[in-house]
KESE-133673 format. One record per residue (C-alpha): residue in three letters; chain; x negated, y, z negated. Coordinates in Angstrom, 2 decimals, padded with zeros to 5 digits. Layout:
BEGIN
ALA | A | X | Y | Z;
...
END
This chain:
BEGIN
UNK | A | 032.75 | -017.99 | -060.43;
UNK | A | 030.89 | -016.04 | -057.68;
UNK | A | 030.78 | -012.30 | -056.97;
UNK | A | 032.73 | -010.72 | -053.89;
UNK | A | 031.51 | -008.01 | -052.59;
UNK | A | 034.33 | -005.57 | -053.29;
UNK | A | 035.63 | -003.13 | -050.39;
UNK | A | 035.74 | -000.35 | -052.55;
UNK | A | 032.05 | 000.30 | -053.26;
UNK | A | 030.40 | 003.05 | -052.98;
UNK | A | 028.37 | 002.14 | -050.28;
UNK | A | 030.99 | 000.58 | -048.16;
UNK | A | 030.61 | 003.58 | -045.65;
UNK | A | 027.58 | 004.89 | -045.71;
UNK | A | 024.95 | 002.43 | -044.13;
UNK | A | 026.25 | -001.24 | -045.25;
UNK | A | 027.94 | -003.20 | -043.43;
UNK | A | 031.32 | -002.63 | -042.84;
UNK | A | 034.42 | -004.09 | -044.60;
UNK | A | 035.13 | -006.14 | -042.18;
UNK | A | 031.58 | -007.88 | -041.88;
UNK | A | 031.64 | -007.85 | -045.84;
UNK | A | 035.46 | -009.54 | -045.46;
UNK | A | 034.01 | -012.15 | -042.81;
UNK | A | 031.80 | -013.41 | -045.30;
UNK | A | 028.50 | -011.66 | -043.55;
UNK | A | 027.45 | -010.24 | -046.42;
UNK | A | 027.85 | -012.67 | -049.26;
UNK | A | 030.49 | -015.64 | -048.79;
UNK | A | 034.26 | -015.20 | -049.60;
UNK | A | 036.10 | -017.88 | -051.09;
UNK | A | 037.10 | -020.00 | -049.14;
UNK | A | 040.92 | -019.52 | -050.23;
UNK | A | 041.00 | -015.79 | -049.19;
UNK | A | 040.30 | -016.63 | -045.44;
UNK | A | 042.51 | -019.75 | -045.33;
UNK | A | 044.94 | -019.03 | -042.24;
UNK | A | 048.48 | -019.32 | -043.19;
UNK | A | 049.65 | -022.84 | -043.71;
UNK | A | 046.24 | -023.91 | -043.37;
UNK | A | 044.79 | -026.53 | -046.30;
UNK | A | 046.27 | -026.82 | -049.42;
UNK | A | 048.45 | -023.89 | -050.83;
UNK | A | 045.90 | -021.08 | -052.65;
UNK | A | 047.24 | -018.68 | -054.53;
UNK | A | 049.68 | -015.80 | -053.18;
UNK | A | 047.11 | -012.88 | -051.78;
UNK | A | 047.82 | -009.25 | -052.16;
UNK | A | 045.93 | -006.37 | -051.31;
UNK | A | 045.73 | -003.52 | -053.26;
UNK | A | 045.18 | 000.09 | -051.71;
UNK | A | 045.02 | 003.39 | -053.27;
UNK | A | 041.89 | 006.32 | -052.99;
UNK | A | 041.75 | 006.23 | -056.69;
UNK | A | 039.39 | 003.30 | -058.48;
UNK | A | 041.16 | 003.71 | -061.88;
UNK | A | 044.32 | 002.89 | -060.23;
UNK | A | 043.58 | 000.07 | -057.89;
UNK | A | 041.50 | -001.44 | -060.94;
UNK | A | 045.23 | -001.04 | -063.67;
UNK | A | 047.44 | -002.52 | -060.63;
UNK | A | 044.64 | -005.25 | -060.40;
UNK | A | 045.09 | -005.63 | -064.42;
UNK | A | 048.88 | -005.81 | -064.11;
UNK | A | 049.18 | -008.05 | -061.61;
UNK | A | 046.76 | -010.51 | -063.01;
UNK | A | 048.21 | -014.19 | -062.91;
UNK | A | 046.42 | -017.71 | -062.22;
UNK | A | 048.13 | -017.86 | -058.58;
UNK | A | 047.39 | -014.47 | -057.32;
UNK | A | 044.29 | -013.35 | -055.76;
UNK | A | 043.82 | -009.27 | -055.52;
UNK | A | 042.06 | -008.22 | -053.22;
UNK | A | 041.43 | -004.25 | -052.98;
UNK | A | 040.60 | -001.11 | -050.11;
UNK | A | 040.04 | 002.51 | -051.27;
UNK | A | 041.59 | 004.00 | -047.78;
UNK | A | 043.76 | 003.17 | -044.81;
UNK | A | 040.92 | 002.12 | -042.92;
UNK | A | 039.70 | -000.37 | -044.60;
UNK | A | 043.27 | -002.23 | -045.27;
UNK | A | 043.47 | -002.06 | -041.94;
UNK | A | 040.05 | -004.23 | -041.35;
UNK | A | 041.22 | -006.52 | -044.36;
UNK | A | 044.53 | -007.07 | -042.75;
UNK | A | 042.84 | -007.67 | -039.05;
UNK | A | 040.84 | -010.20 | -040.90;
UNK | A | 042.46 | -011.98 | -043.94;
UNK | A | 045.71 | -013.72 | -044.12;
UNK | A | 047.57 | -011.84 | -046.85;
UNK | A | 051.04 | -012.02 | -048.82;
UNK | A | 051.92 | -008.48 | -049.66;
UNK | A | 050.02 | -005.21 | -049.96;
UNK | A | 050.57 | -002.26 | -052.37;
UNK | A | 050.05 | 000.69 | -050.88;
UNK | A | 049.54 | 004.25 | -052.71;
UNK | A | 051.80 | 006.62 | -050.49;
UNK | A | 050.32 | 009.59 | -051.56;
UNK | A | 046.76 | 009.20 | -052.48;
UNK | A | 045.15 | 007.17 | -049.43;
UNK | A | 041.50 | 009.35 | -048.09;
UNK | A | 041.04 | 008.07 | -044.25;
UNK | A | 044.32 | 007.49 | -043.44;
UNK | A | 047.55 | 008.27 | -045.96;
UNK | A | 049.52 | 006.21 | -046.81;
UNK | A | 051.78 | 006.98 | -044.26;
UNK | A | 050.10 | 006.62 | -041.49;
UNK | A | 048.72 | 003.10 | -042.63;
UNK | A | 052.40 | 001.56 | -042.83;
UNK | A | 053.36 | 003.47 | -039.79;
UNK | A | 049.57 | 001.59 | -037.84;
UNK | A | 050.93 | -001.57 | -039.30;
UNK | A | 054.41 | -001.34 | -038.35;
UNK | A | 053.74 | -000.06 | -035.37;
UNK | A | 051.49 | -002.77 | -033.92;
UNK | A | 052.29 | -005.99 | -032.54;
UNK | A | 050.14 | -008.34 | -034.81;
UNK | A | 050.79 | -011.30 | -037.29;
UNK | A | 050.26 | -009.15 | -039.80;
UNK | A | 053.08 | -006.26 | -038.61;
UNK | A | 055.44 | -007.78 | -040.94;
UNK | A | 053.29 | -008.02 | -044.29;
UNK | A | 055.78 | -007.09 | -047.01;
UNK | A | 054.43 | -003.33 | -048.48;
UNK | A | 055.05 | -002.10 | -051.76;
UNK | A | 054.79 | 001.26 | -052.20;
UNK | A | 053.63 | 003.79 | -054.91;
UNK | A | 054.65 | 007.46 | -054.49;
UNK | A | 054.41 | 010.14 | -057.13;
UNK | A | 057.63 | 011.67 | -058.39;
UNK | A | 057.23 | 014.51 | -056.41;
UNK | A | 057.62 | 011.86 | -052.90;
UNK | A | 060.85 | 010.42 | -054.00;
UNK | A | 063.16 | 012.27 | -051.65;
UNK | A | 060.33 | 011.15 | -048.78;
UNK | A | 060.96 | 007.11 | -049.81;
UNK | A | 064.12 | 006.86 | -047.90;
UNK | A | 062.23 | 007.72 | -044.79;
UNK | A | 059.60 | 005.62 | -045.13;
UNK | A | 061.66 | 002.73 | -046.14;
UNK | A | 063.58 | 003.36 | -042.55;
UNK | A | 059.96 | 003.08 | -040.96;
UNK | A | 059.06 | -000.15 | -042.86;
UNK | A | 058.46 | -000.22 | -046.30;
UNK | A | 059.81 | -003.18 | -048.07;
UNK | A | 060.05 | -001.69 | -051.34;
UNK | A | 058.61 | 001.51 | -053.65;
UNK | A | 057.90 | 002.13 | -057.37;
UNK | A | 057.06 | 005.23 | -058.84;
UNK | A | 053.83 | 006.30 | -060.71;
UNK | A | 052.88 | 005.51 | -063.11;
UNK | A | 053.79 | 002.19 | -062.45;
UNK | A | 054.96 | 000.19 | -065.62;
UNK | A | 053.95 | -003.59 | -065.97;
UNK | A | 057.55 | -004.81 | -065.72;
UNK | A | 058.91 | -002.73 | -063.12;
UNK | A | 055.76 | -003.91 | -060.21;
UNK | A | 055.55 | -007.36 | -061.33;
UNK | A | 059.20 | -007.63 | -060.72;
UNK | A | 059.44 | -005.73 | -057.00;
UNK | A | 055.99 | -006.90 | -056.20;
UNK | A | 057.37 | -010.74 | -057.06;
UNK | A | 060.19 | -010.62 | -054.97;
UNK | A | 058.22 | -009.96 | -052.35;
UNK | A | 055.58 | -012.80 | -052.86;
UNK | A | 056.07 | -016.59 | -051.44;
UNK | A | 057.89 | -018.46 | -054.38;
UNK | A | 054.91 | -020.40 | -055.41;
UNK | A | 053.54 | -017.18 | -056.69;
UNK | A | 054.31 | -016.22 | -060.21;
UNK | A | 053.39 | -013.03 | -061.76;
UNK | A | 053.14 | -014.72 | -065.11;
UNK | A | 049.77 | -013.71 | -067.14;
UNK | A | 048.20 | -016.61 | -068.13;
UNK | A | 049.25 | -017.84 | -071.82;
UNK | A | 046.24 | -016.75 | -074.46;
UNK | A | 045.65 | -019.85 | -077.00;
UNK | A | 045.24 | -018.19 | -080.37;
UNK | A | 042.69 | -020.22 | -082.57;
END
């Protein structure tokens, strides 16, 4: 399996190249099934990008989303979803509401929304704190598909983050043989 260069390193700001020269396969190559257009080739698994400030989190949504026919892809602020977006085909994205450095939460779904692009109607899932609950009803007017609460629970994103994926996606973990 080869190494991606991941969006959320360290030095993705400060002197490398940007994400979206990393995502355009400048530095390092991609696979080739995470810059498919859509309806391109032979179906790839479903993609979904994964955006929150906090590595911990992105890395246990990564972990709990893990299934054979998802690829997860994964920005630590607004900006850089939005040069993933500009430059990948993608499925869904899960976006942390209230945790996002660069540009919240907020203002990423209202960018995306807001802009007449192929991407404008990605399906968003949404993670808000308890304390944002009364705010979800707003931003669900201004276009998110769906929200969960943190901490998330296994069950409860597979299933909202599923219904929002193409049905050959299946959140399914992969069956462990024991020996």
């Amino acid at each position: 399996m080869r190494a991606q260069r991941r969006l959320d390193a360290p030095d993705a700001r400060a002197g490398a190249p940007s994400p979206a020269k990393a995502a355009s396969g400048a530095v390092g190559e991609a696979p080739a099934r995470l810059l498919k257009t859509s309806g391109a080739g032979p179906p790839g698994p479903a993609r979904v990008l994964v955006a929150a400030g906090e590595a911990r989190l992105r890395r246990m949504i990564r972990i709990l989303i893990a299934a054979p026919d998802v690829s997860v892809l994964e920005a630590n602020d607004g900006l850089a979803v939005i040069d993933v977006i500009a430059l990948r085909p993608l499925d869904a994205l899960v976006l942390d509401m209230a945790n996002l450095p660069g540009m919240s939460g907020h203002d990423t779904l209202i960018w995306i929304r807001r802009n007449y692009t192929p991407w404008a109607d990605i399906p968003i899932l949404g993670l808000a704190g308890a304390d944002m609950e009364p705010q979800m009803a707003r931003m669900t007017m201004m276009g998110l598909t769906d929200w969960t609460l943190k901490p998330v629970e296994r069950a409860d994103l597979t299933a909202r983050l599923g219904a929002l994926l193409p049905a050959a996606a299946s959140l399914q973990p992969p069956k462990v043989r024991s020996t």
